[in-house]
N, C-alpha and C positions, 0 to 999 in steps of 0.2 A: 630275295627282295630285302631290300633295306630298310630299315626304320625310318619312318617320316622325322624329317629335325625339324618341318613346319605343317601345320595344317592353314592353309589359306581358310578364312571366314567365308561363310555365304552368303556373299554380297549378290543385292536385287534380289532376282526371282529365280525361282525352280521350275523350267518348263519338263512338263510329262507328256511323253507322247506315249501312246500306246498303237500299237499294231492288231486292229480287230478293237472293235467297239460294242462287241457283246456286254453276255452277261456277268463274267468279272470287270470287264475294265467300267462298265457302267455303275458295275453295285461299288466298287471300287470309289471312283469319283463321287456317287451319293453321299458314301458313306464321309468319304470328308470333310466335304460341305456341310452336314449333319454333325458331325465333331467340333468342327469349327465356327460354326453359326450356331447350331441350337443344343449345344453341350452333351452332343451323344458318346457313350460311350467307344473307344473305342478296342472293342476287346479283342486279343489275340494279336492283336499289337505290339512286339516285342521294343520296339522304337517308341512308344508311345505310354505301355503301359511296363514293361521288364524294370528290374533293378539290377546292378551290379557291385558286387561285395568288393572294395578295395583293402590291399592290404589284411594283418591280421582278424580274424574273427574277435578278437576281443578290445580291437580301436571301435567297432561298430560304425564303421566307413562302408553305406550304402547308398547309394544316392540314385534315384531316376537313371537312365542312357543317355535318356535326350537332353539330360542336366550337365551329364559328365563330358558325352561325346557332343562337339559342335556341330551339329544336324542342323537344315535347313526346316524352318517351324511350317508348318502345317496351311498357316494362311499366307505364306507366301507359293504355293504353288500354283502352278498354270496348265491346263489339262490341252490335250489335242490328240489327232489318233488320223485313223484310214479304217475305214471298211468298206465291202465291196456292195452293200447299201447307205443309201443316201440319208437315213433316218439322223434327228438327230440322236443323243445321248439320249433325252427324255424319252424319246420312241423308242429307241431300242430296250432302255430299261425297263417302260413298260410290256412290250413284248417281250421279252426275258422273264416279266413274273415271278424275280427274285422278293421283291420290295415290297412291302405292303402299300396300300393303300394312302396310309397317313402319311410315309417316308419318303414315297412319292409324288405325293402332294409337297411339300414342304421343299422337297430337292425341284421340284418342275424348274422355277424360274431359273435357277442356276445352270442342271441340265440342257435344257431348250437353248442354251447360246454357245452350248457344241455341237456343232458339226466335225463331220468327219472330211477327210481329203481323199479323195482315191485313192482306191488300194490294187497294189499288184497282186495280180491274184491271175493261179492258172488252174481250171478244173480238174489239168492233170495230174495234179498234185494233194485235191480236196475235192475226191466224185462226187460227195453228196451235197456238195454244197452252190449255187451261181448265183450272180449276182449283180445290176446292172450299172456299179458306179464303179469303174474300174478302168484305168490307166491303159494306154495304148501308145504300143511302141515297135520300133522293127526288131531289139533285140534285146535279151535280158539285162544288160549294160545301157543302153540309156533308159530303160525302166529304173533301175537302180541311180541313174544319174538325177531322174524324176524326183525319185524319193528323198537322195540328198539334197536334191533344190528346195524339195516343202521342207527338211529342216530349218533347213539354213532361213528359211522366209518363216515359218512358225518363229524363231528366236528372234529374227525382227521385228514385226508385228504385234508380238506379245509381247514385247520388249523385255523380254526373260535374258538373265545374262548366263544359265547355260540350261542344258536339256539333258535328260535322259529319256531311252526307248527302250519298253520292255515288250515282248512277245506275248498279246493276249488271245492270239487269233488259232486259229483249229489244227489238230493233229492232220500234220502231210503224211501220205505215202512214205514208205517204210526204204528208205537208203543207205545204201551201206557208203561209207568213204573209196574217193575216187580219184586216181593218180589227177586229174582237174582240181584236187582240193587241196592237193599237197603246196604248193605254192601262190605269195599273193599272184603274180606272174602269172603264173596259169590259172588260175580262178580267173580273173580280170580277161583274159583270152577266151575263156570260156563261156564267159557270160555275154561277150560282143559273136560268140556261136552259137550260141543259144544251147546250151550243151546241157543233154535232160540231168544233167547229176548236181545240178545248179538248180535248187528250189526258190519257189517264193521268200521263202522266211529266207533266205541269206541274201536275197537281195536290198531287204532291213537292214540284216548284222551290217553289211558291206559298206551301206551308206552310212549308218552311226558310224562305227569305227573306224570308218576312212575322215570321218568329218572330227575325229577323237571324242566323238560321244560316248558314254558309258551304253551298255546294251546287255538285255537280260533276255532269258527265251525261258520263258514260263510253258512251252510247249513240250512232247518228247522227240521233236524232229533234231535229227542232227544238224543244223544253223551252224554255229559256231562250235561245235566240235570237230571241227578241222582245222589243221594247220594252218591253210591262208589266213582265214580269218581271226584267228591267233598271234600271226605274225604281223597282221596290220594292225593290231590291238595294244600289240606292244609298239609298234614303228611311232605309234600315232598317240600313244598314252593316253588306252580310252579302257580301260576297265570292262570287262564282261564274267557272265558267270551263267548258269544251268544247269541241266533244264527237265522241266516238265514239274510245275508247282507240287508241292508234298500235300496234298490237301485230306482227304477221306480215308479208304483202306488202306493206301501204305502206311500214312501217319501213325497209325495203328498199328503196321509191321514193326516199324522201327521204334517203337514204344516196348512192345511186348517181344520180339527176336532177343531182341538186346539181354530180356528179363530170363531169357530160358539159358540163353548162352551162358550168363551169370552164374548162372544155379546146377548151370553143365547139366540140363532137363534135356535129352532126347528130343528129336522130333523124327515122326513118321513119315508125315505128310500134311500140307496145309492147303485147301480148297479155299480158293476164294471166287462169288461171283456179287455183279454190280447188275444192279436195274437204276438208266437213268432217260429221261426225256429232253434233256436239254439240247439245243446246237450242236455241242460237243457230243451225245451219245447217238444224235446222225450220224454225224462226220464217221463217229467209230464202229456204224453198222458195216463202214464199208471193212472189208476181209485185209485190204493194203493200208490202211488208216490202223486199222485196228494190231497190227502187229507191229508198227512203231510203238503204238503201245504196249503193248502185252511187254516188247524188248524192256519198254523200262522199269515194268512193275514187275516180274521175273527175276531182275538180278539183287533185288534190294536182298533178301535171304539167305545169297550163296556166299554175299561181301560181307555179310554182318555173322554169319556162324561159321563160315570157313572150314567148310572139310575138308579139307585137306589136311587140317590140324587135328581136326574132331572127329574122325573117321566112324569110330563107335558112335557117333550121338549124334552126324546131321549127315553121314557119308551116303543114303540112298535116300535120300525126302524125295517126296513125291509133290510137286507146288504146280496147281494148275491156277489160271487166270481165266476169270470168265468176265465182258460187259454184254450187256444187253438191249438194246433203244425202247424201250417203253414209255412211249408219250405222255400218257397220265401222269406219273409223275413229275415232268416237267423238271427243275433243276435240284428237287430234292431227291440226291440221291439216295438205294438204299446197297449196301454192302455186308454182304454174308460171310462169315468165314467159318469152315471147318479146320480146325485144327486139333490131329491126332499128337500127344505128344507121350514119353514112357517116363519110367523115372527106375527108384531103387531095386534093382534086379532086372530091371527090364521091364513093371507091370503098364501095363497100357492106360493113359489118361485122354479123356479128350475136352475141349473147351470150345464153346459157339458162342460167334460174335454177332449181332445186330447191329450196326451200324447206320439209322437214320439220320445221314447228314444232310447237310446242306450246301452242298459244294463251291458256287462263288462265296459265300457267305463266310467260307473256310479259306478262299483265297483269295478274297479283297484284301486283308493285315497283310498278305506276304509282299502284294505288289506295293504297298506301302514302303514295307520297313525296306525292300529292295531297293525300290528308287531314293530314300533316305541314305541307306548305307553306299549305294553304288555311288550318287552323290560327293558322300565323306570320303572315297575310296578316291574319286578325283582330286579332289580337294589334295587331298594327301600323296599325291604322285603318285600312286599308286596304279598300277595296267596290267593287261592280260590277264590271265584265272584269277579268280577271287576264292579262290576254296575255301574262304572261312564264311562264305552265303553256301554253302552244301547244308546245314542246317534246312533251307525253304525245299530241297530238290531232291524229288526220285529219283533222279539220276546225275547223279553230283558231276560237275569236270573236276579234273587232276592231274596234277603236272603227266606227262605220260608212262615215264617211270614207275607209278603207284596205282595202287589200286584207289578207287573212289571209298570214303567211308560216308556208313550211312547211319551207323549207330547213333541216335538223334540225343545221346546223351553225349557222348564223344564229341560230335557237331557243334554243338550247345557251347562244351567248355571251348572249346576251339574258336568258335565267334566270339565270346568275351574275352579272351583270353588276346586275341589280335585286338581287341578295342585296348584292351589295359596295355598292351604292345605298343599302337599306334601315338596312347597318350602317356609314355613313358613311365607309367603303372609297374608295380612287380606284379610277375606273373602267378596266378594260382594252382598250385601241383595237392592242394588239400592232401600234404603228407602230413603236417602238424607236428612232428616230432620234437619240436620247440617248446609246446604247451607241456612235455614232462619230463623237460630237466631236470 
């Protein structure tokens, strides 16, 4: 991929549509409004609140992102969505029980004038969930042709002059890629046969990207981890990236992995289990829901310590996944970790993690700084993978060649590093060797 030699400005407005209008994309939109209107902070905001160090450590050239990078500002955004209820934003937020009381009050009137569009949505793809605002059609193909219509009519209507769609909507059934996925050609044949390896969520990617909208899948379904959808990404110069947001315990893998790898620290075995109540910890009662997941929170571990290099020190770990649906808790999740790890000579250490998060609350910033950066990605000619947004993602894409990196330190320099790229910056390798001529 080439160096941008322009970045177009962000002229007009920023439309957001999201797919699912639960409890991220609602705490998500709150939280903006609340930024923008009544000076809330907002934290975990890499676009919002991050700096980036230009040039030597001793110019003391640091400045904001959103200073440096031309990002579309916060009050020009336009929100819009699909869910397969009819609530609005305000309704569903309050049913979701992220929000307090006060944040909710204050977000109501802005909330209350989203509604959602119908959403495609098929039970056999999300058993626990149904739902009675929902789209009808003879085939997955003009379903999809549906969805690119409410683009295309959301952008006029909001008079937004461009849009991004991110994936905020619930973990599909568990699929593997399928000779249907390898081609746009046969995707496109597939979906006018209704062909089950053809999910809900690609019938989104299908429509952003065929319309060259940037497109994000915050979920761990494989959407746009295929070829077709790949190949009309670049046909179409719509930027996409995924999936399945970094939010609670992995955050946490890729935090601390990284730190043993470092230190060449053994590991035994790492136990991890989740209790949550939210939407999302239905959807993953179900046994076929749940092992789309487990696939993505499973591989963070084997790509970050690499045995096959480290054979002595990560070559027989033992890594189980465990979620739970426990209602009570509602959307604050809680995440346990056992991990047995050894060290000099072999002796045995272990370390337990507690984890009370709060899960949308962890992944409102991302769908943020997403739609910001995918955005700037447009702007910048830029299409197909964005791997320098593997920073936000459990399960990063990658060219296919490579492995996904998930070291969130690696990540990290990786997205700053395409930003000082992007804006014809020199790049930072923090070798220093300059400092002791």
């Amino acid at each position: 991929m080439r160096r941008p030699t322009t970045i177009a400005p962000p002229k007009g407005k920023l439309g957001v549509l999201t797919a699912g209008m639960g409890a991220v994309a609602t705490t998500f939109m709150a939280g903006v409004d609340l930024v923008r209107r009544n000076g809330a902070n907002p934290v975990g905001s890499l676009t919002q609140l991050g700096t980036i160090r230009l040039g030597k450590r001793t110019e003391g050239r640091t400045p904001l992102i959103k200073d440096f990078a031309p990002l579309e500002q916060l009050d020009n955004l336009v929100f819009g969505g699909w869910d397969l209820f009819p609530d609005s934003a305000y309704e569903a937020a309050a049913n979701a029980a992220v929000l307090s009381p006060e944040h909710l009050g204050k977000a109501k009137k802005f909330l209350s004038g989203i509604r959602p569009m119908k959403a495609a949505f098929d039970r056999e793809y999300v058993k626990r969930l149904d739902g009675p605002h929902v789209k009808k059609a003879k085939t997955k193909y003009d379903l999809a042709l549906q969805i690119k219509d409410d683009i295309a009519r959301f952008q006029k209507q909001s008079k937004v002059s461009r849009v991004v769609v991110i994936w905020c909507g619930s973990t599909e059934i568990f699929l593997k890629p399928h000779e249907v996925h390898s081609t746009a050609a046969k995707f496109e044949e597939a979906m006018k046969k209704n062909h089950p390896a053809i999910a809900p969520s690609m019938l989104y990617a299908w429509a952003a990207v065929s319309s060259g909208v940037p497109f994000a899948n915050g979920a761990p379904n494989l959407t746009v981890d295929v070829p077709a959808i790949q190949e009309i990404a670049r046909r179409e110069g719509a930027p996409i990236c995924g999936k399945d947001f970094k939010t609670g315990q992995t955050l946490l893998k890729t935090i601390l992995a990284p730190g043993f790898k470092a230190r060449m620290i053994g590991l035994n075995g790492w136990f991890s289990t989740n209790i949550l109540g939210n939407r999302d910890g239905e959807v993953l009662d179900d046994p076929e829901s749940f092992k789309t997941k487990e696939e993505s929170k499973l591989g963070v571990l084997e790509y970050i310590l690499q045995p096959k290099l480290y054979p002595q020190l990560y070559g027989d770990v033992c890594h189980k996944v465990r979620i739970n649906y426990y209602p009570p808790r509602g959307d604050n999740k809680e995440g346990w970790d056992n991990i047995d790890i050894f060290g000099w000579l072999g002796y045995p250490m272990q370390i337990k993690v507690d984890f009370l998060c709060r899960d949308s609350i962890l992944a409102a910033p991302i769908v943020l700084d997403l739609v910001l950066f995918l955005d700037l990605a447009k702007r910048a000619g830029m299409h197909g993978i964005q791997e320098w947004l593997s920073f936000y993602f459990k399960s990063p894409m990658c060219a296919p060649e490579l492995y996904p990196e998930h070291d969130l330190f690696i990540q990290s320099m990786k997205l700053k590093n395409t930003l000082r790229w992007m804006m014809g910056e020199e790049l930072i390798t923090h070798l220093g060797s300059e400092y002791y001529d």
